[in-house]
N, C-alpha and C positions, 0 to 999 in steps of 0.2 A: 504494500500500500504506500503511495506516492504522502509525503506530507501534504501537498494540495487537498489531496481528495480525503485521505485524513481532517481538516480542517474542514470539507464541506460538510462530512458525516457528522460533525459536530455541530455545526449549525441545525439540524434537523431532528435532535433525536424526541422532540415533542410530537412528533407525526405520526412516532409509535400508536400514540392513542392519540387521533385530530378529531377535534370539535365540526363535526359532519355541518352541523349550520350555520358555520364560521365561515362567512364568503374569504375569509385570510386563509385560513387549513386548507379550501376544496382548490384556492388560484396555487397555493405553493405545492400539492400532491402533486396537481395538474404539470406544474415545471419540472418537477423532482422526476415525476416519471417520463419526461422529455428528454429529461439529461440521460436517463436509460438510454434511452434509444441511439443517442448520441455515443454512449461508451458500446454498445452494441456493435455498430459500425467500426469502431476503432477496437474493438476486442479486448476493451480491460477488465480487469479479474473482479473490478466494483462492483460490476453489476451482481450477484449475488446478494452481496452486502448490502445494495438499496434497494432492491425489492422484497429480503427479510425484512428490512427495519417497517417498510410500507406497507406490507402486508399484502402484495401484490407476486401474480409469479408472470413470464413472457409465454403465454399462451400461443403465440405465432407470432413470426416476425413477417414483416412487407415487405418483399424484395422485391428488384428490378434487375435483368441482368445488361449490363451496358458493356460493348464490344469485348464480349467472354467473359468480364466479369462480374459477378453477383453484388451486388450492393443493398444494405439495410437503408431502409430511407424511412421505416415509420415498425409500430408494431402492437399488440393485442394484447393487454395486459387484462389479467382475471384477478378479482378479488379473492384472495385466500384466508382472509381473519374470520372473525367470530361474527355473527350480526346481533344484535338485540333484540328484546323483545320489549317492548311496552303495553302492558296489560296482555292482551289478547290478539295482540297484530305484530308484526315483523318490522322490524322498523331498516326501511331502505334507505337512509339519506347517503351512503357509502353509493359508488356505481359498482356495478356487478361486473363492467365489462368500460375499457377505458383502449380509446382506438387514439394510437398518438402518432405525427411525424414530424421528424427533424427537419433542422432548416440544412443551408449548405456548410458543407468541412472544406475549408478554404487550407489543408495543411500537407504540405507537399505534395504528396500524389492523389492526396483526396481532391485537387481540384479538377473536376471532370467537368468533360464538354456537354453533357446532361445536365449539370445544374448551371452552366453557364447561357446554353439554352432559356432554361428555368426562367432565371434573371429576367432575360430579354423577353419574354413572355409577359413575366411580371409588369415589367417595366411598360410594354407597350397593351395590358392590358387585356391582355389573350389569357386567361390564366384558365379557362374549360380546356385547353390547348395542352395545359403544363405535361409533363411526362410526372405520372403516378395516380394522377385522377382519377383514372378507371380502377385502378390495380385498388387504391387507395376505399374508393366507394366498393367494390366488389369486399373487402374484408367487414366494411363498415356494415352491409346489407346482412352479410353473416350473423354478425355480434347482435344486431336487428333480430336477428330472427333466432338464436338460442335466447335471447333476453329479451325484456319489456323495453321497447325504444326509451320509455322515461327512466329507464334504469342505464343507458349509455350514458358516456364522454367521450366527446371528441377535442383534442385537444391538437395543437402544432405553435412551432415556434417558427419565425419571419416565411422561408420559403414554406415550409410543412404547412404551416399559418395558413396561405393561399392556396395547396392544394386541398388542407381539410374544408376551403368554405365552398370550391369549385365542387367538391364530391357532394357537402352537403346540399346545395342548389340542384344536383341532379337527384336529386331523393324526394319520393311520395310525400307530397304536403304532410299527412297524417303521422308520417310516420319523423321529419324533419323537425318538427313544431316542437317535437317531446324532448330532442338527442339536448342533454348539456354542452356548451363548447368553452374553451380557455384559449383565446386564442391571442399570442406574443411576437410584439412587433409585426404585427401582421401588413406586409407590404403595401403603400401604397404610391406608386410613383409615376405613377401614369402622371401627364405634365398638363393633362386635361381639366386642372381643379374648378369644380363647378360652384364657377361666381353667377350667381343666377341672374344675377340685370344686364350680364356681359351675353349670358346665351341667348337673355329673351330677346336683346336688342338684334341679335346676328341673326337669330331665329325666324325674327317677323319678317328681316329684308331677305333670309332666303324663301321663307313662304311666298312674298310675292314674287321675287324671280317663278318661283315655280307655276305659278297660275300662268305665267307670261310662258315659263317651256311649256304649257301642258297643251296651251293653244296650239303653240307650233307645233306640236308632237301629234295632231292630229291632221296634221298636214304631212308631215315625217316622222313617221312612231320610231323608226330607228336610228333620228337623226341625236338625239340629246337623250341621257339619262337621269331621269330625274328623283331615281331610286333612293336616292341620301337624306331625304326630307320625306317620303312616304308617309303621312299619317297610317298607316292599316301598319307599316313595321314600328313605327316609333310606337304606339299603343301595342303590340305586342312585348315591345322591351319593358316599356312600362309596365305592363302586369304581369311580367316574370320578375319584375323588381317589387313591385306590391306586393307580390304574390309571399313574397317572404318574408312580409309583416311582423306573422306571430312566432318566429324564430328569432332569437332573443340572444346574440353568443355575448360572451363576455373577452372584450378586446383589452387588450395592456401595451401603452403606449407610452415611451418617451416624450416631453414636450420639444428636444432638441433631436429627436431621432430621425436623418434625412429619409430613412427608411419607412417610418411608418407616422411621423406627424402630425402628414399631412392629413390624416384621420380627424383629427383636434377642430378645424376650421373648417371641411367636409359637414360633420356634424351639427355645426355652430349653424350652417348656415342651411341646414336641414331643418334642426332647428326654428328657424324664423319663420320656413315654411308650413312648418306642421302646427304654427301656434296659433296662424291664421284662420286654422278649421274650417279650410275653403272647399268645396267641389270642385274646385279650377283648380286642383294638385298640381291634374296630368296636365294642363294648358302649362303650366309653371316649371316641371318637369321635363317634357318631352325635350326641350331643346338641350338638355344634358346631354341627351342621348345621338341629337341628330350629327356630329363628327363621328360618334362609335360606328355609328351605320355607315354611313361614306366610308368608313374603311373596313368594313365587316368584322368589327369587334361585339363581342360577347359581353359587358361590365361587370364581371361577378363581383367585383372588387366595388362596386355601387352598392353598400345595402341600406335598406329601410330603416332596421330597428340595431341596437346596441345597448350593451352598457359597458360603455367608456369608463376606463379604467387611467389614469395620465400620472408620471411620474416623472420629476422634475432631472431631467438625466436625457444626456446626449448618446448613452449607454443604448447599444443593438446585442447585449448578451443577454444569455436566458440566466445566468447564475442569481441574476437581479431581482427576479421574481417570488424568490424563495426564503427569501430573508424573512428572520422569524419580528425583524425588527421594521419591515418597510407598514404602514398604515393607509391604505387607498380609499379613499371614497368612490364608487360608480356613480356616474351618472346616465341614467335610461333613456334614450332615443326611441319612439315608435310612431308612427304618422296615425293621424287621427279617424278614426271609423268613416270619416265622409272620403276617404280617400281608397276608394271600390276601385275594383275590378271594369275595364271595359269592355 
């Protein structure tokens, strides 16, 4: 045992027994069992030693095999402790079943052209795209179906972050709405940040260009495209983005982190929209989305509802998370019931 990691096992040994409805014990398990995954991949002898102390054991790991070789990028942890009882019912605040993936190992030869991919995905946006999403939801659907979806965690840290929100968006509303999530540093870098009086203003003068192509497009249907402004696609984006309303994850973010901050002012200015309690959401909305379509992006990395988590640090490591000593407040992001489906 490394003195490091000696030092980390000491930070934690309250987790032996965590206070299940302590949002501080479920956000620091949630990171504890990330760093699993992370020593996973790197093959050190710790892992043992933190899944006794958590009471957790590695049920299946997530691979991927990238040119011959096998890579852990996420993994399936099962609750192995005691459960309780109170009175006469079982008492679940614990998850039975905890789906986590890692972000990138940037350390000699772990830096692979798969997560650099990753990145650029991230970065532009595409993240239904990333390489692990399927792999990633195919385990998650699993865990679904031996256990009560309200009895999952799905957890990830920066890239893992965005492939667990990309697997979650491809899951059964019914079954989505129930999964727990901790989600760390969770990428947002798309350079598309939605200032909404900048879209509406861009929005209206492409609207009317468009009435002016549509005339002429009736003259030459195949002369101009005027597919980027579509109302019938932007209202479907929109209610794939509504549509994840009652999914709730729990995000943790640096307020200097260039990786994931941009979350902080996203929100802020969601925010202002959902406080107006308009049925003109989607009127307010849709111009978010009209640049995604013009270049046929997906926004997974757009969502509805949250609770923001923000911690005063320029800090993109997960060790952050876990401290028996950091104090967070959430605060809850959800759009308001007039803001329906189209």
């Amino acid at each position: 045992m490394s003195g490091h990691d000696a030092n980390i096992i000491n930070e934690i040994p309250d987790l032996a027994n965590p206070d299940w409805r302590d949002p501080k014990d479920r956000r620091r398990i949630a990171a504890c069992l990330l760093n699993v995954v992370y020593q996973l991949e790197r093959g050190n002898e710790m892992v043992n030693e933190w899944c006794n102390l958590l009471k957790f054991e590695v049920a299946e790991k997530i691979t991927e095999t990238i040119q011959g070789n096998e890579r852990i990028f996420g993994a399936v942890f099962k609750w192995v402790g005691e459960s309780r009882r109170v009175g006469e019912v079982e008492e679940l605040q614990f998850p039975s079943e905890v789906v986590a993936f890692r972000g990138t190992i940037s350390e000699g030869i772990y830096v692979l052209r798969k997560d650099i991919e990753n990145i650029w995905k991230a970065i532009n946006a595409r993240h239904a795209s990333m390489s692990g999403v399927d792999i990633g939801l195919h385990y998650l659907q699993r865990s679904i179906e031996r256990q009560r979806p309200h009895n999952i965690w799905i957890a990830g840290h920066s890239l893992g972050a965005a492939i667990a929100v990309a697997a979650v968006r491809k899951m059964k509303r019914e079954d989505r709405d129930k999964i727990e999530a901790h989600l760390f540093n969770l990428p947002f870098l798309s350079p598309r940040l939605p200032e909404v009086k900048f879209f509406e203003m861009v929005g209206r003068a492409l609207a009317a260009v468009r009435d002016s192509w549509r005339s002429l497009a009736l003259c030459a249907p195949n002369a101009l495209d005027y597919k980027m402004i579509d109302d019938e696609i932007l209202r479907g984006l929109y209610n794939d983005f509504i549509g994840v309303r009652d999914w709730i994850p729990n995000i943790y973010v640096g307020n200097s982190d260039p990786i994931s901050c941009s979350y902080i002012p996203y929100f802020e200015k969601m925010q202002g929209i959902y406080e107006q309690r308009s049925r003109s959401l989607y009127e307010r909305m849709k111009y978010l989305f009209c640049f995604e379509v013009a270049q046929e992006r997906t926004p997974c990395h757009l969502l509805p509802s949250a609770r923001l988590f923000v911690k005063d640090t320029n800090n993109h490591h997960l060790g952050q998370w876990w401290s028996r000593s950091l104090k967070l407040e959430g605060k809850i992001f959800v759009p308001p019931e007039e803001a329906q489906l189209y």
